[in-house]
Biopython code that builds the backbone (N, CA, C, O; Angstrom):
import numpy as np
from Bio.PDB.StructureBuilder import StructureBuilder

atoms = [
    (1, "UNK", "N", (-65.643, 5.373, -36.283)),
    (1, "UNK", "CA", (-65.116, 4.200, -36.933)),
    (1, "UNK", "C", (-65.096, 3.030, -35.964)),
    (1, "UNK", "O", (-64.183, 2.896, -35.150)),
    (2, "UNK", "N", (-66.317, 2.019, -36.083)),
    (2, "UNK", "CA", (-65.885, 0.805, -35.381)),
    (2, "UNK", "C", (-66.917, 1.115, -34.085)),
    (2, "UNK", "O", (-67.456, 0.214, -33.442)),
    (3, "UNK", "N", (-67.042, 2.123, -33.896)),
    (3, "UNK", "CA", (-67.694, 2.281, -32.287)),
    (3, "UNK", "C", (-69.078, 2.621, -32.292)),
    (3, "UNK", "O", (-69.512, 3.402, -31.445)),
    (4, "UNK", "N", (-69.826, 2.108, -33.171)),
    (4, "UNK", "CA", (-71.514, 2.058, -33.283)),
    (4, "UNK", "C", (-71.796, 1.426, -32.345)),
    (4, "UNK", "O", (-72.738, 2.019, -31.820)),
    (5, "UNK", "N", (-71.542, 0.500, -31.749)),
    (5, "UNK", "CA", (-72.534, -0.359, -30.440)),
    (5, "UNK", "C", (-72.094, 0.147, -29.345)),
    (5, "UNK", "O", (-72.162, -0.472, -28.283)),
    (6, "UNK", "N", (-71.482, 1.581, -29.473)),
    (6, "UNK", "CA", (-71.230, 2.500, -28.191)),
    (6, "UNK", "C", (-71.849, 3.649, -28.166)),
    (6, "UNK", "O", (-72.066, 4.145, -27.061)),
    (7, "UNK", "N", (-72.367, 4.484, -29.608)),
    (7, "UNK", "CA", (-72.847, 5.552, -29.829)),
    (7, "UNK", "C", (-74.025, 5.210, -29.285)),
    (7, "UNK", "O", (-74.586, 4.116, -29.344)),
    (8, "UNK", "N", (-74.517, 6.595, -28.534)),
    (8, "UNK", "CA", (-75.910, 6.720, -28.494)),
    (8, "UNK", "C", (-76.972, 6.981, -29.613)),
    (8, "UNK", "O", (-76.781, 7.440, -30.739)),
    (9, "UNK", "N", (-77.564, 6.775, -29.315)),
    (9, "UNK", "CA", (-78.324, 7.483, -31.130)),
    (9, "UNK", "C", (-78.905, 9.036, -30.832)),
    (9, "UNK", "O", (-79.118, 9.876, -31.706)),
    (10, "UNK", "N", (-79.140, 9.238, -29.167)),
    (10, "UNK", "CA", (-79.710, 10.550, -29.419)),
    (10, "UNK", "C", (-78.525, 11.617, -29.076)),
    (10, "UNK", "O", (-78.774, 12.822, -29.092)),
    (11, "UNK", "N", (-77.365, 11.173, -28.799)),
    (11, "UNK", "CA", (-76.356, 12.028, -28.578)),
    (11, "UNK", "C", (-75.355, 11.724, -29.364)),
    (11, "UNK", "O", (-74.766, 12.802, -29.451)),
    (12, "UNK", "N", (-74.840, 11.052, -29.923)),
    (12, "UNK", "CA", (-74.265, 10.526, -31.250)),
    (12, "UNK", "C", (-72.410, 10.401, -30.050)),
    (12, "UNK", "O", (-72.144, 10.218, -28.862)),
    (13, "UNK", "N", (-71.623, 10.643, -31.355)),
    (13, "UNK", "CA", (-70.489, 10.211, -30.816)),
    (13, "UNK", "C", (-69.611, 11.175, -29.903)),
    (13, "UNK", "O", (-69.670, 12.342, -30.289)),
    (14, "UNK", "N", (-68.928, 10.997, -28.949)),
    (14, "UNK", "CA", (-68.328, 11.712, -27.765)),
    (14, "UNK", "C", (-67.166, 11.989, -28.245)),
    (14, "UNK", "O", (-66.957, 11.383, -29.295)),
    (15, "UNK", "N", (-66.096, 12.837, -27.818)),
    (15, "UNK", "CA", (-64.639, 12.865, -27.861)),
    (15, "UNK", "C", (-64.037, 11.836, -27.537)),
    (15, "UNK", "O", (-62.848, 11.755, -27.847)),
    (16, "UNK", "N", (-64.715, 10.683, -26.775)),
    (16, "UNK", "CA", (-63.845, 9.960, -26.370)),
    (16, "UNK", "C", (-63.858, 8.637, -27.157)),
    (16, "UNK", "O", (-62.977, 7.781, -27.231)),
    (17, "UNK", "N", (-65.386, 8.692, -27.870)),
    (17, "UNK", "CA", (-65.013, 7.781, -28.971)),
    (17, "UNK", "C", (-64.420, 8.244, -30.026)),
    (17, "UNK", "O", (-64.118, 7.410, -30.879)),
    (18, "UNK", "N", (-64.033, 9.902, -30.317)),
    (18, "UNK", "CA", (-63.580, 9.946, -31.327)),
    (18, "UNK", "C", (-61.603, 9.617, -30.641)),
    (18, "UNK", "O", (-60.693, 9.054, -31.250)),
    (19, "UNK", "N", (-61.582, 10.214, -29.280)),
    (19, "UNK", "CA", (-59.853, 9.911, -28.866)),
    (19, "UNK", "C", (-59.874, 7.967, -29.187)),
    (19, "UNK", "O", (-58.828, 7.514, -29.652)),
    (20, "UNK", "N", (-60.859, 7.120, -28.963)),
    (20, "UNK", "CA", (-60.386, 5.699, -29.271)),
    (20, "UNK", "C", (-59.738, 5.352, -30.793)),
    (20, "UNK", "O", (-58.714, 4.809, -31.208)),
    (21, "UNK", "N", (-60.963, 5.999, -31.393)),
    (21, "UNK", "CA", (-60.809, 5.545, -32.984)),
    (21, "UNK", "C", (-59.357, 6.466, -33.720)),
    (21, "UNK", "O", (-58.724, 6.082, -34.703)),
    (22, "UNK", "N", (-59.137, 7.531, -33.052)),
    (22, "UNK", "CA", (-58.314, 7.723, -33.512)),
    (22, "UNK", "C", (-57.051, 7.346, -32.890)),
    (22, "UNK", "O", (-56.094, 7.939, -33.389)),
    (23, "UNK", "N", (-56.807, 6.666, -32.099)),
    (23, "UNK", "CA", (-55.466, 6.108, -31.548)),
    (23, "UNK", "C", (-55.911, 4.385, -31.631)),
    (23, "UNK", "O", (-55.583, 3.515, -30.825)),
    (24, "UNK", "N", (-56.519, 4.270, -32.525)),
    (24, "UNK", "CA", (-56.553, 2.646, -33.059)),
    (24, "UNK", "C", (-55.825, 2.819, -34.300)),
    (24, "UNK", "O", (-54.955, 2.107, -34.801)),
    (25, "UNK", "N", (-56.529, 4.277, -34.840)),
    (25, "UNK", "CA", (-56.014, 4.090, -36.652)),
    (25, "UNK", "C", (-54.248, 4.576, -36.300)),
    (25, "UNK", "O", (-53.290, 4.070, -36.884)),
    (26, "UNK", "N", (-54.188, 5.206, -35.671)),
    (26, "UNK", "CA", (-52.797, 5.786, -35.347)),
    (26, "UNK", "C", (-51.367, 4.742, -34.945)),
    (26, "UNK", "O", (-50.208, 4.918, -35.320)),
    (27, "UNK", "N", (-52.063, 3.318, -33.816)),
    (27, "UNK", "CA", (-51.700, 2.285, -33.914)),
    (27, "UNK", "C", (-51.334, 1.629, -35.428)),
    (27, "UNK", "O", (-50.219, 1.183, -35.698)),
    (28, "UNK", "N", (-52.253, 1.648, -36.185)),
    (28, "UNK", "CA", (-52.554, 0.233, -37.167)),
    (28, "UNK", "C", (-51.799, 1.634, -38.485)),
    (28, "UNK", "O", (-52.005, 1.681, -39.698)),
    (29, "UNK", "N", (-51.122, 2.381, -37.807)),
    (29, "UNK", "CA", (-50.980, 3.420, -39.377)),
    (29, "UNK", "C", (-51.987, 3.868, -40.557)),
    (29, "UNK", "O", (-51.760, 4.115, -41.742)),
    (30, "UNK", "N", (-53.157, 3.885, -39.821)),
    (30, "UNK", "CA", (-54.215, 4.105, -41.004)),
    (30, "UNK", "C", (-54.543, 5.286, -41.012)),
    (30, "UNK", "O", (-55.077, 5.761, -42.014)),
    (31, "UNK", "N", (-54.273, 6.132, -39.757)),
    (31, "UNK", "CA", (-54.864, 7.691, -39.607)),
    (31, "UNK", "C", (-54.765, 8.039, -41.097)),
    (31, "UNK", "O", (-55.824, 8.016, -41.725)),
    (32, "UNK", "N", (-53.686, 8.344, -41.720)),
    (32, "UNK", "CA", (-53.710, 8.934, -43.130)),
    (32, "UNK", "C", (-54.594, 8.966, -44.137)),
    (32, "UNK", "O", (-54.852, 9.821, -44.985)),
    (33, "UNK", "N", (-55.180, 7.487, -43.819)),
    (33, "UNK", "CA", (-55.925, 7.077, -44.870)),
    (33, "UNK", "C", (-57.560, 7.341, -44.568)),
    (33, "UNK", "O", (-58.484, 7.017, -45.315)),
    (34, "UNK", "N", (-57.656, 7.990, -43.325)),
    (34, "UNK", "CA", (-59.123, 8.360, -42.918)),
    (34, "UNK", "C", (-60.023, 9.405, -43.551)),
    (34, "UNK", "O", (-61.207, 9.642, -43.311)),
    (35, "UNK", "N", (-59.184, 9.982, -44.424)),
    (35, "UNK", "CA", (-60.083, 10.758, -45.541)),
    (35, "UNK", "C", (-60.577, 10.574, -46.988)),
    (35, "UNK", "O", (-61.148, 11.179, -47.895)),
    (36, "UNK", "N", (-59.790, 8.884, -46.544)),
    (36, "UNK", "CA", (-59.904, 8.311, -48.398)),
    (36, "UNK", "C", (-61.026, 7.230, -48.377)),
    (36, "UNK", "O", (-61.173, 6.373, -47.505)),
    (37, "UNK", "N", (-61.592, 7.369, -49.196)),
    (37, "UNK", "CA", (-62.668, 5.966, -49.884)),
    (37, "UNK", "C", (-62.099, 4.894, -49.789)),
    (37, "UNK", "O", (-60.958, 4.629, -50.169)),
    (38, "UNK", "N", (-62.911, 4.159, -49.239)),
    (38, "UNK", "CA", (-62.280, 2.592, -48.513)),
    (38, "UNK", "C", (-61.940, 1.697, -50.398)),
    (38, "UNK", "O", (-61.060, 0.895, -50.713)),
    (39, "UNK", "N", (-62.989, 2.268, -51.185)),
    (39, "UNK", "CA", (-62.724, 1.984, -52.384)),
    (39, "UNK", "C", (-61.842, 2.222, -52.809)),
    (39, "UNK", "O", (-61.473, 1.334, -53.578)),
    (40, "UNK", "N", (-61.079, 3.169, -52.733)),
    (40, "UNK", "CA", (-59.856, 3.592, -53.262)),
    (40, "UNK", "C", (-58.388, 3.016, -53.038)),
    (40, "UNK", "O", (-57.412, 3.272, -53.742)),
    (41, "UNK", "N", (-58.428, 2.047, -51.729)),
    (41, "UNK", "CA", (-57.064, 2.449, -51.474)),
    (41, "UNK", "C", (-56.848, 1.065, -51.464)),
    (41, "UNK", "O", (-57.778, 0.327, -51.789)),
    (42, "UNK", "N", (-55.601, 0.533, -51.092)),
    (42, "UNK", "CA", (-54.871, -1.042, -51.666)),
    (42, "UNK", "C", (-55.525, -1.998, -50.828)),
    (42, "UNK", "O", (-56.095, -1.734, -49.769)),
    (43, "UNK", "N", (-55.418, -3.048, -51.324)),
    (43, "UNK", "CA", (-55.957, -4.063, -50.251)),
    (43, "UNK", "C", (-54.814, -3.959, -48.877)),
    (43, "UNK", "O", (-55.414, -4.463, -47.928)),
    (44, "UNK", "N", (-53.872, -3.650, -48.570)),
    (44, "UNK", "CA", (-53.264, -3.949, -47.801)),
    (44, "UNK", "C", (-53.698, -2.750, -46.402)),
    (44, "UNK", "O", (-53.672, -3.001, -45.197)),
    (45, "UNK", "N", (-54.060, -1.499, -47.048)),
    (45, "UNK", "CA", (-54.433, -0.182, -46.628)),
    (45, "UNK", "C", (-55.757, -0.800, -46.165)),
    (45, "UNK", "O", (-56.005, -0.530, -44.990)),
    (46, "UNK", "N", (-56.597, -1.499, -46.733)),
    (46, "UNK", "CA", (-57.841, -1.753, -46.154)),
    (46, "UNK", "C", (-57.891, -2.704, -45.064)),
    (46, "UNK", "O", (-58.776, -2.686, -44.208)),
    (47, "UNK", "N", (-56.761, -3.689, -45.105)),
    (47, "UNK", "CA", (-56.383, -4.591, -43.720)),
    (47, "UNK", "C", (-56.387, -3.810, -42.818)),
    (47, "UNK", "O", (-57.220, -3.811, -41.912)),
    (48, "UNK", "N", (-55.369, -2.959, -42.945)),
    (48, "UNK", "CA", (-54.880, -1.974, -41.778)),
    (48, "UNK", "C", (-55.941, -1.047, -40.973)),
    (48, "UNK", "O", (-55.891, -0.553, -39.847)),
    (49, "UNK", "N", (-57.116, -0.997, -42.201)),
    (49, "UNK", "CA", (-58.479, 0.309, -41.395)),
    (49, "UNK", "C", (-59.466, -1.074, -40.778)),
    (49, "UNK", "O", (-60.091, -1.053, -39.717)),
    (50, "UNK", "N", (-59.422, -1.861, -41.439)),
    (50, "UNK", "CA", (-60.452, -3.130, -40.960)),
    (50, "UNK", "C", (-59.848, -3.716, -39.565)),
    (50, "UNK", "O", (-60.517, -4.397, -38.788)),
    (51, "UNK", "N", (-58.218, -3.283, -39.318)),
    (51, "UNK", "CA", (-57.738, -3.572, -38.216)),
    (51, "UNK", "C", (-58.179, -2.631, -36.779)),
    (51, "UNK", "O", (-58.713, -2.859, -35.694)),
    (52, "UNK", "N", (-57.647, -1.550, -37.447)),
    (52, "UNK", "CA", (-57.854, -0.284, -36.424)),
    (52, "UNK", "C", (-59.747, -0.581, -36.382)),
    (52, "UNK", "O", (-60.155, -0.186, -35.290)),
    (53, "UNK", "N", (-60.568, -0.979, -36.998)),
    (53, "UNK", "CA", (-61.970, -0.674, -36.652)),
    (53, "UNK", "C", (-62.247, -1.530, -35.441)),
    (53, "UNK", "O", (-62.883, -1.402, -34.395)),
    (54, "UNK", "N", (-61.399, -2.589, -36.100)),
    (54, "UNK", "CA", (-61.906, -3.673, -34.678)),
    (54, "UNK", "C", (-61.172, -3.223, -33.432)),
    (54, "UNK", "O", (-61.815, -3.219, -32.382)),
    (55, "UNK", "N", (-60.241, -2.944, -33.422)),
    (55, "UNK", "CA", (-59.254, -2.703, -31.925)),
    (55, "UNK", "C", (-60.188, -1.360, -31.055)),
    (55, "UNK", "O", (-60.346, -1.160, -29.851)),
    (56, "UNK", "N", (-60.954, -0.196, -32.943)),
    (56, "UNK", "CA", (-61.812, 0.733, -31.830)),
    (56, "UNK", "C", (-62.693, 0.564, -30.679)),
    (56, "UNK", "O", (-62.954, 1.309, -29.734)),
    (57, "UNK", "N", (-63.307, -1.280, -31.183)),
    (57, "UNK", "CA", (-64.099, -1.667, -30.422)),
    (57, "UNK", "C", (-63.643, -1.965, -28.633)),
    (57, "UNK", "O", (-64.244, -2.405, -27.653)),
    (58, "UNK", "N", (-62.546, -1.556, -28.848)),
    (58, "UNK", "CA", (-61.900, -2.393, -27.195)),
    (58, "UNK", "C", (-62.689, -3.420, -26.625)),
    (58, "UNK", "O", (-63.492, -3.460, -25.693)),
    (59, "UNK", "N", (-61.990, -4.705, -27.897)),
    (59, "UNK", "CA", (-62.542, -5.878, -27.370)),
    (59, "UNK", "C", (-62.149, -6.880, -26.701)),
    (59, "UNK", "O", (-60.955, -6.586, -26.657)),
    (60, "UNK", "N", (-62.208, -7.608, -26.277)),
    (60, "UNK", "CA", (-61.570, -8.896, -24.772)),
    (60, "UNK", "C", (-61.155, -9.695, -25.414)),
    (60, "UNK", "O", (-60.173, -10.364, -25.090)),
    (61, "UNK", "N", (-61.772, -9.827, -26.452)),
    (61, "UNK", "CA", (-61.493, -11.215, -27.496)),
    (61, "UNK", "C", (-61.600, -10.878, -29.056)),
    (61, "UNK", "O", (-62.683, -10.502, -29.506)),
    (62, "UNK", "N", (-60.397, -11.019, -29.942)),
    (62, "UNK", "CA", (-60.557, -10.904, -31.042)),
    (62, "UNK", "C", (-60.675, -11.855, -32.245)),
    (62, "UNK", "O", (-59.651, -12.539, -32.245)),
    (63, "UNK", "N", (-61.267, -12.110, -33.006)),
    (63, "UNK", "CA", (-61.169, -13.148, -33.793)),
    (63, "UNK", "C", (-60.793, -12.364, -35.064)),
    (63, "UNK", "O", (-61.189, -11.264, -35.449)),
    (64, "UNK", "N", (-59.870, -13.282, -35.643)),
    (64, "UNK", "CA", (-58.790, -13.085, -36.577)),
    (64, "UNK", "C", (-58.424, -14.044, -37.720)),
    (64, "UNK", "O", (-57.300, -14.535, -37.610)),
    (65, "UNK", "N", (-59.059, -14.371, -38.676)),
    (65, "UNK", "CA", (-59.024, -14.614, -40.046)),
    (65, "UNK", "C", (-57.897, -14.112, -41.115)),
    (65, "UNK", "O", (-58.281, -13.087, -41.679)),
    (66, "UNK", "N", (-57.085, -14.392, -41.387)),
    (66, "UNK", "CA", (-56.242, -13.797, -42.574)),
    (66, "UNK", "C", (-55.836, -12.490, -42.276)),
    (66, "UNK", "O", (-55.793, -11.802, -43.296)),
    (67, "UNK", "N", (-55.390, -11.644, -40.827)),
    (67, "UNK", "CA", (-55.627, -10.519, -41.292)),
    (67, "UNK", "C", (-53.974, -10.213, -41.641)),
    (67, "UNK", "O", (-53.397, -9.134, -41.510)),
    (68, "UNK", "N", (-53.623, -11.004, -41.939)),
    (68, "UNK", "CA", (-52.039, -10.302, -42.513)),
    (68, "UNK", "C", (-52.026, -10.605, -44.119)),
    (68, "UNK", "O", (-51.176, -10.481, -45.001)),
    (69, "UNK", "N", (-53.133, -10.978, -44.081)),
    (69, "UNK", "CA", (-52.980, -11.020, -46.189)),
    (69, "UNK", "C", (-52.748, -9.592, -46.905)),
    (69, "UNK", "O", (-52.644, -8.699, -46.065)),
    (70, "UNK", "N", (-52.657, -9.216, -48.022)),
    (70, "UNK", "CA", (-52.106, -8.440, -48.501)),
    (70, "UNK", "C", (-51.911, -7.351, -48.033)),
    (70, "UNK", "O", (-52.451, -6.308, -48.401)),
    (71, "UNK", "N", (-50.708, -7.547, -46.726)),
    (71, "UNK", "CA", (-50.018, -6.526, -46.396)),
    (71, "UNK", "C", (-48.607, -7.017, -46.792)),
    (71, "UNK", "O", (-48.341, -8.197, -47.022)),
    (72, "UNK", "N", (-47.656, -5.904, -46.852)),
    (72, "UNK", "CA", (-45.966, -6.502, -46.791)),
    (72, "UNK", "C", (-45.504, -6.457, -45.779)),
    (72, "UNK", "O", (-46.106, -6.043, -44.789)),
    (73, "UNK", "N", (-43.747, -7.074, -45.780)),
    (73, "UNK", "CA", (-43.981, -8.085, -44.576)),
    (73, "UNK", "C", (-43.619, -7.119, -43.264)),
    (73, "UNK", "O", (-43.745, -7.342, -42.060)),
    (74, "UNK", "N", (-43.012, -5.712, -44.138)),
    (74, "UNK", "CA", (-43.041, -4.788, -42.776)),
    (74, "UNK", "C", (-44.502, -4.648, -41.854)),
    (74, "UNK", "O", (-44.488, -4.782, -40.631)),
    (75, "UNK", "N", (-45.517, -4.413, -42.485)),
    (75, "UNK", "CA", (-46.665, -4.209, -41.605)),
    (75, "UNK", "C", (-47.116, -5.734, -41.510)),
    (75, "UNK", "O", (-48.206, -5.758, -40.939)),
    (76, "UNK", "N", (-46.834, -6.588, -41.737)),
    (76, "UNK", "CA", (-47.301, -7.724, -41.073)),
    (76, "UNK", "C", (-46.531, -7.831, -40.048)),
    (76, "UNK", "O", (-47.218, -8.105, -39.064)),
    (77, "UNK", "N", (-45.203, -7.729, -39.749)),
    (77, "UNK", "CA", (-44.377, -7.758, -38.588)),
    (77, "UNK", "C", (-45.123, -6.705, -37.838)),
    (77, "UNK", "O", (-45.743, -7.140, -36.868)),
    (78, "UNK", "N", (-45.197, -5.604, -38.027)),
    (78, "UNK", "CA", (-45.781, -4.026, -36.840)),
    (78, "UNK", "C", (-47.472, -4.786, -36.830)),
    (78, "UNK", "O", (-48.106, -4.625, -35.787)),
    (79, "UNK", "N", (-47.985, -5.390, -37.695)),
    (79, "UNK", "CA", (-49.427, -5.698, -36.683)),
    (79, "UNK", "C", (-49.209, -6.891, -36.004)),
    (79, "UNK", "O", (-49.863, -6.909, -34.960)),
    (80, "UNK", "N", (-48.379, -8.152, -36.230)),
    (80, "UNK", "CA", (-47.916, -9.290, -35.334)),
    (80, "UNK", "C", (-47.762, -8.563, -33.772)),
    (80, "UNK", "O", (-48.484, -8.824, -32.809)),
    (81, "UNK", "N", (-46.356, -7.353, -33.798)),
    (81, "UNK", "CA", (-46.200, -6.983, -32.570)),
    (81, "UNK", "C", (-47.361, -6.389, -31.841)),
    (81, "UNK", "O", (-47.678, -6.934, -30.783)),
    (82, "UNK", "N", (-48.189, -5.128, -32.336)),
    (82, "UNK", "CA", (-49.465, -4.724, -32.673)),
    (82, "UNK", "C", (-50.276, -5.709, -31.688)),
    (82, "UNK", "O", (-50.588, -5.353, -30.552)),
    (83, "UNK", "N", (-50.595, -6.991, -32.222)),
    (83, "UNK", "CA", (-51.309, -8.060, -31.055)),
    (83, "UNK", "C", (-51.130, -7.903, -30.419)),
    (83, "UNK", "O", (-51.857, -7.326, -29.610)),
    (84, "UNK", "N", (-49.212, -8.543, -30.095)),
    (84, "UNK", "CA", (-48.530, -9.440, -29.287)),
    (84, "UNK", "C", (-48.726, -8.086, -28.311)),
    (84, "UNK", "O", (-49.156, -8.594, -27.275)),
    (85, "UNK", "N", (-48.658, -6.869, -28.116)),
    (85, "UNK", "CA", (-48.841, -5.715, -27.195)),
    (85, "UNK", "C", (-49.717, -5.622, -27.004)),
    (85, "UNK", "O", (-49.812, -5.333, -25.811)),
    (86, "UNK", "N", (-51.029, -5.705, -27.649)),
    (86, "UNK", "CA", (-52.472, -5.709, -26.829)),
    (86, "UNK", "C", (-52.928, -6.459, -26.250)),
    (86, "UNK", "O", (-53.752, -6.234, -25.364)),
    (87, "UNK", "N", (-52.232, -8.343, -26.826)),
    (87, "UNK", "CA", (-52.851, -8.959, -25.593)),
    (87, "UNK", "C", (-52.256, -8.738, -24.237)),
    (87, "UNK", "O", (-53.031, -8.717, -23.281)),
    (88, "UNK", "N", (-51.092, -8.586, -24.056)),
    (88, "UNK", "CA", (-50.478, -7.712, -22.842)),
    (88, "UNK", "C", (-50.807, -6.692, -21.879)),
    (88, "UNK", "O", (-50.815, -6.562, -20.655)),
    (89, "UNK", "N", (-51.117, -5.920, -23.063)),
    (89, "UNK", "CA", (-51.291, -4.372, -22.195)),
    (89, "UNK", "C", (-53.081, -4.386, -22.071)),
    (89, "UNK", "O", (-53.776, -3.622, -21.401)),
    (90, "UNK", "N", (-53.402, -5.213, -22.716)),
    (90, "UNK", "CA", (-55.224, -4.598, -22.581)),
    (90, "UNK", "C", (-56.245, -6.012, -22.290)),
    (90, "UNK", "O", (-57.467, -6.143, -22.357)),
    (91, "UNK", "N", (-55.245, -6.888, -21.975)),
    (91, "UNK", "CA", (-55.818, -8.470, -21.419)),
    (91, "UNK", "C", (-56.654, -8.926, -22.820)),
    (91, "UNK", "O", (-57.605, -9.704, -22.744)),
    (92, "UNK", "N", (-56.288, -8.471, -23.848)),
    (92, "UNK", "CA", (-56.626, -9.237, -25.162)),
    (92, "UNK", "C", (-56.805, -10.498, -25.463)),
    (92, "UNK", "O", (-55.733, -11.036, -25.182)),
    (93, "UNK", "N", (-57.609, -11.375, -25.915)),
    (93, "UNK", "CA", (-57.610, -13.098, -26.005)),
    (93, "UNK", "C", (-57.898, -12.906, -27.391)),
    (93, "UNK", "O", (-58.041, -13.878, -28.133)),
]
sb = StructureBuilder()
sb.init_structure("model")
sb.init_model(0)
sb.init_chain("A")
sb.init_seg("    ")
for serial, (resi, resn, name, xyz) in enumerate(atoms, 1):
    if name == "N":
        sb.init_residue(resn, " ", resi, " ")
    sb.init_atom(name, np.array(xyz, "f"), 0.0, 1.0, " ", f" {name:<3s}", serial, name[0])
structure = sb.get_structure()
């Protein structure tokens, strides 16, 4: 999830991209939802996996469009902090 411009193509994905992606979705509360059809589930559930995909990327710089739209305002507060801790802990811009 998220970590294609890291996979190799002739060795495919490592444990360690699978330990990223899964402690992005685990962050963003989406683990649960990793067995469900992106079709299926609320718009707010799809913020949250579209969140965790990008953070799999461990990127320097994130660009960020709307992403607190249809979430409520509990998980808009836990992904606000969510940032406010990665630009901290992981030199995030």
């Amino acid at each position: 999830m998220g970590r294609l411009p890291y996979i190799s193509r002739l060795k495919g994905e490592t444990l360690e991209d699978y330990r990223i992606s899964r402690e992005a979705m685990k962050k963003t509360k989406s683990l649960p939802l990793s067995e469900n059809n992106i079709q299926e589930i609320s718009g707010g559930e799809r913020q949250r996996v579209f969140m965790a995909k990008a953070l799999a990327q461990t990127p320097q710089l994130l660009l960020l469009d709307e992403f607190t739209s249809h979430l409520d305002l509990n998980f808009r507060y836990e992904m606000l902090n969510l940032l406010k801790k990665s630009l901290t802990e992981n030199s995030l811009s």
